[in-house]
VOBA-1610 file (N, C-alpha, C; in pm, whole numbers, padded with zeros to 5 digits, always signed):
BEGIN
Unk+00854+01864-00574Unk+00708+01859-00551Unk+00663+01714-00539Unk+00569+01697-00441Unk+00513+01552-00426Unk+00420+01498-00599Unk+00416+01382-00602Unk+00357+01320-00741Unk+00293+01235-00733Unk+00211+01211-00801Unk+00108+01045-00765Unk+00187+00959-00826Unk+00319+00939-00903Unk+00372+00861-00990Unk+00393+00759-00910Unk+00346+00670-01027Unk+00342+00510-00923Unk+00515+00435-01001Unk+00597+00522-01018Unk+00761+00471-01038Unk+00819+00437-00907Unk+00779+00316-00828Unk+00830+00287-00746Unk+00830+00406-00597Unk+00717+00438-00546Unk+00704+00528-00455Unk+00718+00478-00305Unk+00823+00589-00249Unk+00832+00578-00113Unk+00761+00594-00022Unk+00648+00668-00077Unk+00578+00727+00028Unk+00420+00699+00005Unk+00340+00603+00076Unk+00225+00618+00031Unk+00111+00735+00108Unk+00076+00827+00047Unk-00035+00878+00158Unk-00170+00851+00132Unk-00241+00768+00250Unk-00367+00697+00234Unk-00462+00786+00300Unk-00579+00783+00219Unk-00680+00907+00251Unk-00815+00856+00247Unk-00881+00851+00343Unk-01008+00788+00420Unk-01117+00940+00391Unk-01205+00885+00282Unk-01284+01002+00262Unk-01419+00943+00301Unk-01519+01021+00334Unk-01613+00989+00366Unk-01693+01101+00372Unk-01803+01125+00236Unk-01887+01267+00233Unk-01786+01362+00302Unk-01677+01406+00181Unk-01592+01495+00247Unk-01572+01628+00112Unk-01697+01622+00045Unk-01693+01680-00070Unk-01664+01851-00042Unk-01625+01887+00063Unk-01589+02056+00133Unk-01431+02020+00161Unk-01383+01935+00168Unk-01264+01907+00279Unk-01145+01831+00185Unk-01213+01741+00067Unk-01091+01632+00016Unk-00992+01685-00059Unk-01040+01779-00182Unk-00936+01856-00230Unk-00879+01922-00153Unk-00901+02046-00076Unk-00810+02074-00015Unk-00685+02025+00039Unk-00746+01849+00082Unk-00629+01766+00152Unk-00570+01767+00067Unk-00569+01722-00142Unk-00476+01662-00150Unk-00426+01757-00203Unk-00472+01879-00238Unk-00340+01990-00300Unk-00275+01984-00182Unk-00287+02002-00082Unk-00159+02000+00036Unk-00067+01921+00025Unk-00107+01829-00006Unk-00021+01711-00044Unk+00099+01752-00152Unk+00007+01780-00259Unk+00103+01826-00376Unk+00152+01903-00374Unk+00133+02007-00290Unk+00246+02125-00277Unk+00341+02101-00190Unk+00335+01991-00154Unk+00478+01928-00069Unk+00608+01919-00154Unk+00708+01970-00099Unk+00869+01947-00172Unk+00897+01849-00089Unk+00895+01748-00128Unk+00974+01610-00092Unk+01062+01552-00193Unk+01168+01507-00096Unk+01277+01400-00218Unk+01255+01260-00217Unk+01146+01237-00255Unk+01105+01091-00243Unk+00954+01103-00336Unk+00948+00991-00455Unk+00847+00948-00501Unk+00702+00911-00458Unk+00575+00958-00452Unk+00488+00991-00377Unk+00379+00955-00406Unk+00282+00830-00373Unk+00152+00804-00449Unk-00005+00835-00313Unk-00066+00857-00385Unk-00173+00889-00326Unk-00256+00806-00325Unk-00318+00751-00247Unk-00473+00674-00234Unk-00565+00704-00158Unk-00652+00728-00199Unk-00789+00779-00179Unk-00918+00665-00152Unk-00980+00604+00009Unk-01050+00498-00010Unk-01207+00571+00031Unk-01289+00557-00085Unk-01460+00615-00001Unk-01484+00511+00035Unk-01538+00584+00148Unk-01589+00481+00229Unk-01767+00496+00220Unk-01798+00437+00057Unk-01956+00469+00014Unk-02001+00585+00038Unk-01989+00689+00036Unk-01963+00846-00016Unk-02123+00827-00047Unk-02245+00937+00008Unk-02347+01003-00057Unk-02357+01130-00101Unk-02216+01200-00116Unk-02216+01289-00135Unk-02164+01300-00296Unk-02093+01442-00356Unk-02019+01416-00492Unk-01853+01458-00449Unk-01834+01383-00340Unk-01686+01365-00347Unk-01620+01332-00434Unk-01624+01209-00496Unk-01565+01130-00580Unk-01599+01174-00690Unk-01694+01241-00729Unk-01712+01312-00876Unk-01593+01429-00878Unk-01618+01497-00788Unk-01488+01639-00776Unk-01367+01578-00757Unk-01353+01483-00719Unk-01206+01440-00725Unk-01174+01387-00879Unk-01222+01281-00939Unk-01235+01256-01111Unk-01213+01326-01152Unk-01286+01463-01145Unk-01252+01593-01262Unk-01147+01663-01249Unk-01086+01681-01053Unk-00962+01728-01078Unk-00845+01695-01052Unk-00819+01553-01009Unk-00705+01468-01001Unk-00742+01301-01076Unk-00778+01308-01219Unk-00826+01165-01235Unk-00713+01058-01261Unk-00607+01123-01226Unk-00516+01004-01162Unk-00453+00902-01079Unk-00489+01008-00936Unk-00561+00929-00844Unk-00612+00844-00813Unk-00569+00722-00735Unk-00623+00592-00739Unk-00694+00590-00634Unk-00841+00521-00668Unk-00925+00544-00559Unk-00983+00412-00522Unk-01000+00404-00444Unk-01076+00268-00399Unk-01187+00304-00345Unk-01317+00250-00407Unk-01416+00245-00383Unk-01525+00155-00292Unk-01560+00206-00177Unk-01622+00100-00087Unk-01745+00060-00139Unk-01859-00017-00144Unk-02001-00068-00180Unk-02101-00008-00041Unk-02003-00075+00049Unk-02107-00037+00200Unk-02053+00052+00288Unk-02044+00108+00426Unk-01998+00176+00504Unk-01891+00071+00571Unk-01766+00138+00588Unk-01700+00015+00632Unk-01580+00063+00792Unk-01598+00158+00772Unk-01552+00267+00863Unk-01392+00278+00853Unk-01309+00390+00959Unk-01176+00390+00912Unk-01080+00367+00921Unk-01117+00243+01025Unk-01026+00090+01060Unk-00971+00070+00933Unk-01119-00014+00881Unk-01085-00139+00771Unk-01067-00030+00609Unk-01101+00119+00606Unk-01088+00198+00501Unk-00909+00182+00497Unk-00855+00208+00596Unk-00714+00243+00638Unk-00637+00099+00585Unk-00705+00008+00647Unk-00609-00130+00651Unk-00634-00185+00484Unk-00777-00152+00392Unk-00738-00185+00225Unk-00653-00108+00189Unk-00634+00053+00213Unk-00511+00113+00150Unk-00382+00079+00178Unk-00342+00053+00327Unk-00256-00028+00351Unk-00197-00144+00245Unk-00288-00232+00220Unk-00255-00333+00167Unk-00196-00292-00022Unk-00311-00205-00012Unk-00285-00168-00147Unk-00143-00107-00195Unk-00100-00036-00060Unk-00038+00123-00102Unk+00147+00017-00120Unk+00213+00093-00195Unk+00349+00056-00295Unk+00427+00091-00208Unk+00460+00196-00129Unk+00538+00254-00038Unk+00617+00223+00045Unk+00739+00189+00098Unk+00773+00186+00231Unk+00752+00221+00346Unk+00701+00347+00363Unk+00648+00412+00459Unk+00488+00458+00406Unk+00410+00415+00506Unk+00238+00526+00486Unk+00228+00603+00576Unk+00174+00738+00556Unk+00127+00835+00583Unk-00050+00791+00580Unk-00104+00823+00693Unk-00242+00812+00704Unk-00286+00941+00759Unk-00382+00991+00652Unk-00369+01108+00672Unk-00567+01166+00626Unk-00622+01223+00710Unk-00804+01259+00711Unk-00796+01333+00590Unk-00965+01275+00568Unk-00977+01394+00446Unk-01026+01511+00470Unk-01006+01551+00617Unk-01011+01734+00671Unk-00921+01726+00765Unk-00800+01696+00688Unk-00671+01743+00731Unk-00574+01800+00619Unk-00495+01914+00614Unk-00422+01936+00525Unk-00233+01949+00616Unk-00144+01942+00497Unk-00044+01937+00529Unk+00029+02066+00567Unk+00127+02135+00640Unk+00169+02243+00618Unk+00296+02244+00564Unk+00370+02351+00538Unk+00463+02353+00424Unk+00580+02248+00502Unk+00652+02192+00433Unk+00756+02133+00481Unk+00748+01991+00569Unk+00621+01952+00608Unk+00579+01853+00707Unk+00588+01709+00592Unk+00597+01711+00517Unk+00641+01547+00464Unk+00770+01559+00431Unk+00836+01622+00385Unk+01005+01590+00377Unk+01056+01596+00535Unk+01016+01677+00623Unk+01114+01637+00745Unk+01019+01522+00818Unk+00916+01447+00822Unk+00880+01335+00853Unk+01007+01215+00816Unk+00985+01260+00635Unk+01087+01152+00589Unk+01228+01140+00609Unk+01272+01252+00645Unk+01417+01294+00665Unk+01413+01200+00858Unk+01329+01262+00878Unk+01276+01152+01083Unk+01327+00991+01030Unk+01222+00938+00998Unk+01208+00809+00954Unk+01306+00781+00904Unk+01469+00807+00767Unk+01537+00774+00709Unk+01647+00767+00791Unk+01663+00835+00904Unk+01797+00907+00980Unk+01750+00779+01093Unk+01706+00703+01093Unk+01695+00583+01168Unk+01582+00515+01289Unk+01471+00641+01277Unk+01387+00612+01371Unk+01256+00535+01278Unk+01244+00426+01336Unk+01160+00311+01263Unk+01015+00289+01327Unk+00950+00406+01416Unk+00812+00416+01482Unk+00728+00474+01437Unk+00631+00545+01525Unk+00538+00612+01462Unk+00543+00774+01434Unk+00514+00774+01352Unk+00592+00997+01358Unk+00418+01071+01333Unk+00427+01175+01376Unk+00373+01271+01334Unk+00364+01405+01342Unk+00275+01520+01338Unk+00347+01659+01347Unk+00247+01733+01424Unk+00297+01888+01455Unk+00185+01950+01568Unk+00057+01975+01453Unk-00013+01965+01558Unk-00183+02005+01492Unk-00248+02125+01525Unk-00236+02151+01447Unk-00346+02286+01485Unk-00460+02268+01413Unk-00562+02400+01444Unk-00701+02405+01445Unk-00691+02466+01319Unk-00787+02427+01222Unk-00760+02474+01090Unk-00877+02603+01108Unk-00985+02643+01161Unk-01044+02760+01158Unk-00973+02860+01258Unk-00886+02867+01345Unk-00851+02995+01384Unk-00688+02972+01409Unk-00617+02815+01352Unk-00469+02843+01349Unk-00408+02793+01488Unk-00497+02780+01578Unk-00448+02763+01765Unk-00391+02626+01741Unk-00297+02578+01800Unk-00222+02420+01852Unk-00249+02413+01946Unk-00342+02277+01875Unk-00406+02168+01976Unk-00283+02090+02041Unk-00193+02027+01964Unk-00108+01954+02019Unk+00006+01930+01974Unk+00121+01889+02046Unk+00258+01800+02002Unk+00254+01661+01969Unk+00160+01621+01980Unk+00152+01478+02010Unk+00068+01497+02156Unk+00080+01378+02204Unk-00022+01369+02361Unk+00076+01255+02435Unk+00012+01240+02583Unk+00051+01193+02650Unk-00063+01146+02699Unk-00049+01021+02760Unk-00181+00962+02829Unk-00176+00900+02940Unk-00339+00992+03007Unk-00351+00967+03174Unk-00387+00814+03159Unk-00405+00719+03309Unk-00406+00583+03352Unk-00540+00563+03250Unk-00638+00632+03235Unk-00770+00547+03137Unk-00788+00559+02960Unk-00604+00600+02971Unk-00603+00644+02809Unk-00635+00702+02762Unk-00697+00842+02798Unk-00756+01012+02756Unk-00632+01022+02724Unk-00562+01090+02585Unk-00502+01181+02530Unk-00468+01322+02622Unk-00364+01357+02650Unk-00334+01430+02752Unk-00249+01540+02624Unk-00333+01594+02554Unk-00227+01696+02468Unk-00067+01783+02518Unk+00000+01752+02431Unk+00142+01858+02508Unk+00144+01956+02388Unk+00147+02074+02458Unk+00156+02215+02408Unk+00291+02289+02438Unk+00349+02289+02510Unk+00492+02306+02543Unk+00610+02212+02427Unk+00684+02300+02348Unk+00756+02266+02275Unk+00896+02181+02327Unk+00911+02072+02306Unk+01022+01986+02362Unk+01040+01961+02544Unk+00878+01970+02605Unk+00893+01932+02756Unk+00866+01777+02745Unk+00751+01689+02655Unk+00738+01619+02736Unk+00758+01523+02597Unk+00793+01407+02568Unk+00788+01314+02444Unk+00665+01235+02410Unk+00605+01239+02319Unk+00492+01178+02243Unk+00444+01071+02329Unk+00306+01018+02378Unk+00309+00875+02372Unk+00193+00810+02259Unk+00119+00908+02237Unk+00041+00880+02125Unk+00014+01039+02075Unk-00026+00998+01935Unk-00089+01114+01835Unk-00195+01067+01753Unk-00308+01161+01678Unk-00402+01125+01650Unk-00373+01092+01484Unk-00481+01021+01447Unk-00503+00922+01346Unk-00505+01030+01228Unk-00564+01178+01227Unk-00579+01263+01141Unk-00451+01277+01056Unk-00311+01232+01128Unk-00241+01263+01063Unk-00088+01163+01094Unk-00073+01042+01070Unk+00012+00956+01109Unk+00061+00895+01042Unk+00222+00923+01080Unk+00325+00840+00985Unk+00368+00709+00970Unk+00410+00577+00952Unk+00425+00481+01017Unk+00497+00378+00907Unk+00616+00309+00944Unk+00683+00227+00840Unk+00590+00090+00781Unk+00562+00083+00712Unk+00463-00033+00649Unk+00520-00168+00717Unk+00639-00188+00704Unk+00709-00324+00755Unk+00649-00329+00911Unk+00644-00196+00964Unk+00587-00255+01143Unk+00462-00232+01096Unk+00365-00164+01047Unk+00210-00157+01034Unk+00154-00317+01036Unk+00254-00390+00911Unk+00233-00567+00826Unk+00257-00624+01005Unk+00344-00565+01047Unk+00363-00673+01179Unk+00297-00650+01281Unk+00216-00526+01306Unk+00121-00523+01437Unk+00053-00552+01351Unk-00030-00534+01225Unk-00118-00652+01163Unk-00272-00493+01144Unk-00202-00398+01128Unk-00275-00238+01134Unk-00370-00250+01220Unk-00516-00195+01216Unk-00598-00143+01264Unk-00690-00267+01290Unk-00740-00286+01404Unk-00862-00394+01425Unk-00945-00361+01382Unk-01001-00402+01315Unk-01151-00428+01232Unk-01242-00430+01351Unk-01300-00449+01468Unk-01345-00449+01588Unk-01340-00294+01609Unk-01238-00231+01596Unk-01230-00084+01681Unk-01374+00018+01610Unk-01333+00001+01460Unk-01465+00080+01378Unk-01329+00193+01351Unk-01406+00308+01435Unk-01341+00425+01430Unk-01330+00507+01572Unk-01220+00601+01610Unk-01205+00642+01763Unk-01134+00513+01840Unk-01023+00549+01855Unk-00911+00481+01957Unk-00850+00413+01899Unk-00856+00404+01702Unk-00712+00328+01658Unk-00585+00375+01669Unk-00590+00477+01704Unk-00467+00595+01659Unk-00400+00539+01843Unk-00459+00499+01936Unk-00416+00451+02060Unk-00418+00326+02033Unk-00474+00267+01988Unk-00405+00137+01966Unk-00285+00118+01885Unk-00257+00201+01771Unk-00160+00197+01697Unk-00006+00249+01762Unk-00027+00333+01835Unk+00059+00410+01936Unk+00167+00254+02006Unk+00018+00226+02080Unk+00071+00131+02222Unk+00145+00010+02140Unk+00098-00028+02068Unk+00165-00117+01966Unk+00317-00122+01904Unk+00328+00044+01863Unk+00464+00055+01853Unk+00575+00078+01950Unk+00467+00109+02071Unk+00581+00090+02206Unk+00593-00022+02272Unk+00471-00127+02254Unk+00485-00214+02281Unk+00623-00324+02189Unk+00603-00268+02040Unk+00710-00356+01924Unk+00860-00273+02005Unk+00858-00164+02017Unk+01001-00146+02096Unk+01018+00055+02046Unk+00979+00069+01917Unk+01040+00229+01880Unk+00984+00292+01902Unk+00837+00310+01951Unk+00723+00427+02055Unk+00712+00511+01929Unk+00710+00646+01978Unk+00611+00759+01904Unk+00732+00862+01888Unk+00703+00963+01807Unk+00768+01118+01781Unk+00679+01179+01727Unk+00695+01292+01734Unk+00630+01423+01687Unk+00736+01479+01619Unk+00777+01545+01511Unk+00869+01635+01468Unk+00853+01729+01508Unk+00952+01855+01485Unk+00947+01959+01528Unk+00894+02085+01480Unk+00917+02104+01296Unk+00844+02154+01232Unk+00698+02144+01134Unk+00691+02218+01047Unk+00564+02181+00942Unk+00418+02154+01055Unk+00341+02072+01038Unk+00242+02090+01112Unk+00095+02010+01015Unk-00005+02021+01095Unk-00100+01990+00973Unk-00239+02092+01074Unk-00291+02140+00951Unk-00435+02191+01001Unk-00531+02047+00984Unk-00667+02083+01068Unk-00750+01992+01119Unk-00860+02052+01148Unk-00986+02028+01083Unk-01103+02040+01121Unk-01171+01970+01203Unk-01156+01978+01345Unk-01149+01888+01441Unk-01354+01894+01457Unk-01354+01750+01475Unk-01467+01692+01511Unk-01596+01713+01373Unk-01566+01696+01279Unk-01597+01682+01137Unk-01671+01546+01092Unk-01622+01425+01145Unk-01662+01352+01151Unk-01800+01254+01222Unk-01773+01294+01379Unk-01850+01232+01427Unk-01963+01388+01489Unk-01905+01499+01484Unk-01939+01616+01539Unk-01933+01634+01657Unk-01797+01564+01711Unk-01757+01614+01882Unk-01629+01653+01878Unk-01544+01684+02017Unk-01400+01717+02041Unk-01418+01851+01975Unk-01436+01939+01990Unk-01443+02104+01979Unk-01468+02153+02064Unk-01443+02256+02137Unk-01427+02337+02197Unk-01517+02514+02179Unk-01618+02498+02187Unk-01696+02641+02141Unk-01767+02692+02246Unk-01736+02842+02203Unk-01750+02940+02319Unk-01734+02917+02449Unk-01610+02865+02473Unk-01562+02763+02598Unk-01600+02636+02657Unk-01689+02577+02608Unk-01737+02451+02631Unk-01698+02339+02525Unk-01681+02217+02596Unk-01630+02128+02527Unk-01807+02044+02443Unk-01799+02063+02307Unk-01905+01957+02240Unk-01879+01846+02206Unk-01956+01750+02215Unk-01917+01616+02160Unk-02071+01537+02136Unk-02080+01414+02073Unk-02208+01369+02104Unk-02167+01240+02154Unk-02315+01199+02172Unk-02280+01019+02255Unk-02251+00917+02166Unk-02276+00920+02056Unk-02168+00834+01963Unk-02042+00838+01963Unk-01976+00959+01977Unk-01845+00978+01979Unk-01740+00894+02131Unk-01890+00972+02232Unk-01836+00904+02352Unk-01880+00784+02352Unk-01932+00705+02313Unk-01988+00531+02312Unk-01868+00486+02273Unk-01779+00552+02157Unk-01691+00520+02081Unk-01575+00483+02176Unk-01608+00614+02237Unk-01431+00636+02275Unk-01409+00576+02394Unk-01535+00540+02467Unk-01511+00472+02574Unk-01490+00340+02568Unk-01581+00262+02480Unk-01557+00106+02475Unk-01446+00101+02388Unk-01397+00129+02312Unk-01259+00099+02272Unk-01131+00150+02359Unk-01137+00250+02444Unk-01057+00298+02512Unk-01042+00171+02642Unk-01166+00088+02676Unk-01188-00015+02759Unk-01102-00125+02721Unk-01119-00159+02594Unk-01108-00277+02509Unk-00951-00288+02465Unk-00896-00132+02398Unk-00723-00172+02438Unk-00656-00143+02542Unk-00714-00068+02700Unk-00656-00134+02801Unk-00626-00266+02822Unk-00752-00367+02772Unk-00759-00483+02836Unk-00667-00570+02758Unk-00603-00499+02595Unk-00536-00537+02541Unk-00397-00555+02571Unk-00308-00405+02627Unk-00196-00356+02675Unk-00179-00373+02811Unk-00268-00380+02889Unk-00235-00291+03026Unk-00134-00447+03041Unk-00041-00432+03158Unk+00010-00568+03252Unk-00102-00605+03326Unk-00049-00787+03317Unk-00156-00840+03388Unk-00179-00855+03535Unk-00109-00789+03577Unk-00048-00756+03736Unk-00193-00632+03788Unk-00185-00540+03673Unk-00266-00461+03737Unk-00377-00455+03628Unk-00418-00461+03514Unk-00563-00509+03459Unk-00655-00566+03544Unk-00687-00590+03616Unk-00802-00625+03712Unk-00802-00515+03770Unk-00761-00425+03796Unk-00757-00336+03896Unk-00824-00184+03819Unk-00727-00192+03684Unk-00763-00099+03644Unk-00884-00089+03577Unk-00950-00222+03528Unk-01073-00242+03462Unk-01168-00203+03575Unk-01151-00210+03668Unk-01279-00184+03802Unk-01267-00019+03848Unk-01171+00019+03836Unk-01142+00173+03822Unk-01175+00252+03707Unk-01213+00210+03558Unk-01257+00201+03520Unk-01380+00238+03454Unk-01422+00090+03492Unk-01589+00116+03474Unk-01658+00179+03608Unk-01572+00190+03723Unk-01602+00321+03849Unk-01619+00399+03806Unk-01495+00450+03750Unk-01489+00557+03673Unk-01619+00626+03601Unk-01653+00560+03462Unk-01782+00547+03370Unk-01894+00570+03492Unk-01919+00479+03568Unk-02017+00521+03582Unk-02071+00623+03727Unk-01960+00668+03748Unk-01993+00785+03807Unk-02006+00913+03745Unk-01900+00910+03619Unk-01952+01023+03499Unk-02115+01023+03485Unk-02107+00860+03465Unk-02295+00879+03418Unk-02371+00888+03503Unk-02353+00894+03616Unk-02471+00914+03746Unk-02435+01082+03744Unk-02335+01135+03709Unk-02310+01277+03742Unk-02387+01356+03599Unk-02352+01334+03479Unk-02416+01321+03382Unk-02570+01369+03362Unk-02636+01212+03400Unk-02761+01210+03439Unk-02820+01282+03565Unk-02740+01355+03639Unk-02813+01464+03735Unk-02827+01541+03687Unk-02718+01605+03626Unk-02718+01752+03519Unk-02780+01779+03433Unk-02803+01657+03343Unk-02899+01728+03246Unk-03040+01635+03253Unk-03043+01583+03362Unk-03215+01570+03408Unk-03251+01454+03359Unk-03192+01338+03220Unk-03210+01238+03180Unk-03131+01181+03184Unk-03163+01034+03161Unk-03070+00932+03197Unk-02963+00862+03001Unk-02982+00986+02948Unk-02943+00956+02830Unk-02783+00881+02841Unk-02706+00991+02894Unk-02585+00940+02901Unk-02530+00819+02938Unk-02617+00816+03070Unk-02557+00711+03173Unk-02590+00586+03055Unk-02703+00567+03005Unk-02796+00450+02895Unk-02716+00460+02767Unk-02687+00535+02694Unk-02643+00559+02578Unk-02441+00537+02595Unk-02414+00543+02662Unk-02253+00600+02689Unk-02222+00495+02758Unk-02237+00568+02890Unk-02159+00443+02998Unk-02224+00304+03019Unk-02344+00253+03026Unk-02378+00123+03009Unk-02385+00065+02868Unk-02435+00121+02754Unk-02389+00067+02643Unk-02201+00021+02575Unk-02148+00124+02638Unk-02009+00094+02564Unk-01984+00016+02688Unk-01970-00057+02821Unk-01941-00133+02890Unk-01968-00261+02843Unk-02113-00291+02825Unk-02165-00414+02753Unk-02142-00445+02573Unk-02126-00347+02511Unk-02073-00389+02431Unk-01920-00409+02410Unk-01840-00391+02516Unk-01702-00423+02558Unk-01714-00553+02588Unk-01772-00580+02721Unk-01789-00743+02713Unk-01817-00825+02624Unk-01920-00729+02527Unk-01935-00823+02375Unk-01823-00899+02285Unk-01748-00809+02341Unk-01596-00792+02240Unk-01525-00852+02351Unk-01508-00944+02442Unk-01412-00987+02523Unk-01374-01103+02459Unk-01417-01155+02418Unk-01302-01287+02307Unk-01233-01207+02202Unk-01298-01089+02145Unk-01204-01106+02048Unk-01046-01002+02083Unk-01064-00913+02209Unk-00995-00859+02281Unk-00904-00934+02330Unk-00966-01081+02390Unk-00856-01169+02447Unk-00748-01255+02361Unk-00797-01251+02229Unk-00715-01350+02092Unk-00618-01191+02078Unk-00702-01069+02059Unk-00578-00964+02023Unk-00495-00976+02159Unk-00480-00977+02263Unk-00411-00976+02383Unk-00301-01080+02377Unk-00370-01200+02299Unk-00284-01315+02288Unk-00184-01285+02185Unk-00226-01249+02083Unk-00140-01197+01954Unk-00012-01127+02001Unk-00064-00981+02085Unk+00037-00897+02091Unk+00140-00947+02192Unk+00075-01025+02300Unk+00205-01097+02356Unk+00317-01169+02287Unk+00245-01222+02218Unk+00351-01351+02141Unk+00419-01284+02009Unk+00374-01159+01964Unk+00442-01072+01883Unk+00566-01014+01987Unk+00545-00946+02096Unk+00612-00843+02152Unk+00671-00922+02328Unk+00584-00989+02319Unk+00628-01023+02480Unk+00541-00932+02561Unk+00550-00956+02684Unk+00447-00873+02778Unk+00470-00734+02803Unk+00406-00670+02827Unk+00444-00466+02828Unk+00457-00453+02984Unk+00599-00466+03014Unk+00605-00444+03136Unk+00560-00323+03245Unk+00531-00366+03332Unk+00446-00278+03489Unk+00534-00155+03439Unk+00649-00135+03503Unk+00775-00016+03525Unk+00723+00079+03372Unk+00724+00042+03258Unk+00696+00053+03135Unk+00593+00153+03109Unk+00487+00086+03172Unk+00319+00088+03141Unk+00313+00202+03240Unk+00347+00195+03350Unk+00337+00288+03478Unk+00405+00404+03399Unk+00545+00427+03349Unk+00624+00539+03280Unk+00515+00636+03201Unk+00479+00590+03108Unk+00416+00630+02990Unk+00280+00672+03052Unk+00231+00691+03132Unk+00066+00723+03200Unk+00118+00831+03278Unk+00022+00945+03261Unk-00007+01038+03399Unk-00086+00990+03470Unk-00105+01034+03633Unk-00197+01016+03671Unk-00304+01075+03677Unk-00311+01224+03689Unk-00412+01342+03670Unk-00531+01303+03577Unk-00645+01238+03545Unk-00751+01186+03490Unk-00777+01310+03376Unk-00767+01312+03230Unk-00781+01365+03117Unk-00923+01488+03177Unk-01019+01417+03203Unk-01178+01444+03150Unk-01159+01530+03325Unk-01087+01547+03387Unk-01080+01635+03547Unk-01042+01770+03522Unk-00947+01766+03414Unk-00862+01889+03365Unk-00957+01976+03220Unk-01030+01885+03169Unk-01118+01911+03059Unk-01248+01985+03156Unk-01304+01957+03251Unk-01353+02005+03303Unk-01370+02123+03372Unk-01238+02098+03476Unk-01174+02210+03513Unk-01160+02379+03440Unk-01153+02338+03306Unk-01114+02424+03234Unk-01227+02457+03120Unk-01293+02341+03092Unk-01405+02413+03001Unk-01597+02376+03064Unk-01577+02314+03237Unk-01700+02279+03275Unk-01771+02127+03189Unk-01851+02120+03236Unk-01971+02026+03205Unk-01984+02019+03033Unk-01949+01904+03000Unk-01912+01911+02855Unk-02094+01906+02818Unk-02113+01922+02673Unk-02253+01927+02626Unk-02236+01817+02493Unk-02283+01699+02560Unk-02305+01572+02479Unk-02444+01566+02421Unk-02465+01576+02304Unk-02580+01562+02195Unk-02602+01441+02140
//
């Protein structure tokens, strides 16, 4: 059985709570009902909680080491103090409305020990009706998450943050999560990073984790066939999705793809803004996360500089491999129509 015992633990699992007072226990009995052969500590960071999370956790795990935020700090920099904190060789970063399924941390660790030194994680499913969302994903040319549902067709190139494995020794050396990102698109930055350092991504094959998808920001769900999301989520996901292209892409074709791009954006938002009669989107979404991308172009260009001189350049042949071309949000459409952004 997994343990919080801090006797020298292999395994840290770091847990980003935030008003999750329906969702946190659950995570961590999952945790504890894990049979793993490896010593196991838990950390728990609020991220200034107005809820009584942290009271229900005191009363029923007050062993648990928790780190307590003062202000909102989001789950970049929540992720990167546990990091620092956590004893482990390997961290597990893992939501606090995510739970584990049986068997999914011993064959992670059994992944990771047998010699693969990247990023791991496991299929996800939907924790209210059980459906798999994914194997991991694959990603089209603008970095949309391209889920794989087919068991052993296509290999990982990224997986989401809800539930990610990762050796601390490479986390210390890509230097974790940018403080810049906030929250939405670390889990792709963290990805490209480890393919960029050289060992890429896996998914295992068994165990799994449930996920209360879109809990957080209240988008990425799927109800009564339509895709929900709101424009925070997409402000999010677009300017950071902008911001580590400009990080990764080769510099051969980054000019090219940045103008394809923000084409891209803003024909969503002229299409957008026909449909639902205001110009919310196009104002809120696609011209805000553009300009506040440019906001962020120095500090995009010092991370650009970093990861070169860590890794060397991410070659064309490389960069081209790992991308579909088929555009994420064409096939999302296709299949669930005109998404409904709130």
């Amino acid at each position: 059985m997994a343990t919080t015992s801090m006797n020298l633990p292999l395994i840290s699992i770091c847990i980003a709570n935030y008003n999750g007072a329906q969702v946190l226990l659950p995570c961590i009995e999952s945790v504890l009902s894990q049979t793993c052969a490896a010593p196991v500590e838990i950390i728990v960071h609020d991220d200034a909680s107005t809820d009584n999370s942290c009271e229900l956790l005191a009363r029923s795990h007050p062993d648990i080491r928790v780190i307590r935020s003062t202000t909102n700090v989001g789950f970049c920099i929540s992720n990167n103090r546990m990091a620092r904190a956590a004893s482990g060789a390997y961290l597990l970063l893992l939501n606090n409305d995510a739970t584990l399924r049986s068997g999914t941390l011993q064959e992670m660790l059994a992944t990771a020990t047998s010699g693969f030194d990247g990023v791991l994680s496991a299929p996800q499913y939907r924790a209210d009706t059980g459906q798999l969302l994914d194997r991991g994903c694959r990603m089209d040319w603008m970095l949309m998450p391209v889920p794989i549902l087919k068991h052993g067709t296509y290999r990982a190139v990224t997986v989401m943050g809800a539930c990610l494995w990762i050796p601390k020794l490479l986390w210390e050396q890509i230097g974790g999560f940018p403080p810049w990102i906030g929250s939405v698109g670390e889990d792709t930055f963290l990805c490209l990073s480890a393919w960029h350092a050289g060992p890429g991504v896996r998914v295992i094959e068994g165990g799994g984790y449930n996920h209360v998808v879109g809990l957080s920001f209240g988008g990425g769900k799927i109800i009564n066939g339509k895709l929900r999301t709101t424009t925070r989520r997409r402000f999010l996901s677009e300017r950071n999705r902008l911001c580590v292209m400009s990080t990764f892409c080769p510099s051969g074709l980054l000019p090219l793809m940045i103008v394809l791009y923000i084409a891209e954006g803003l024909i969503e938002g002229m299409i957008m803004s026909i449909v639902k009669r205001n110009l919310r989107f196009l104002h809120e979404v696609t011209m805000s996360s553009i300009m506040s991308a440019w906001g962020l172009r120095r500090t995009v260009r010092a991370e650009r500089k970093r990861m070169r001189e860590l890794f060397g350049g991410f070659p064309v042949l490389r960069w081209i491999g790992i991308l579909t071309l088929v555009p994420q949000k064409l096939r999302a459409v296709w299949h669930n129509g005109i998404p409904d952004v709130r």
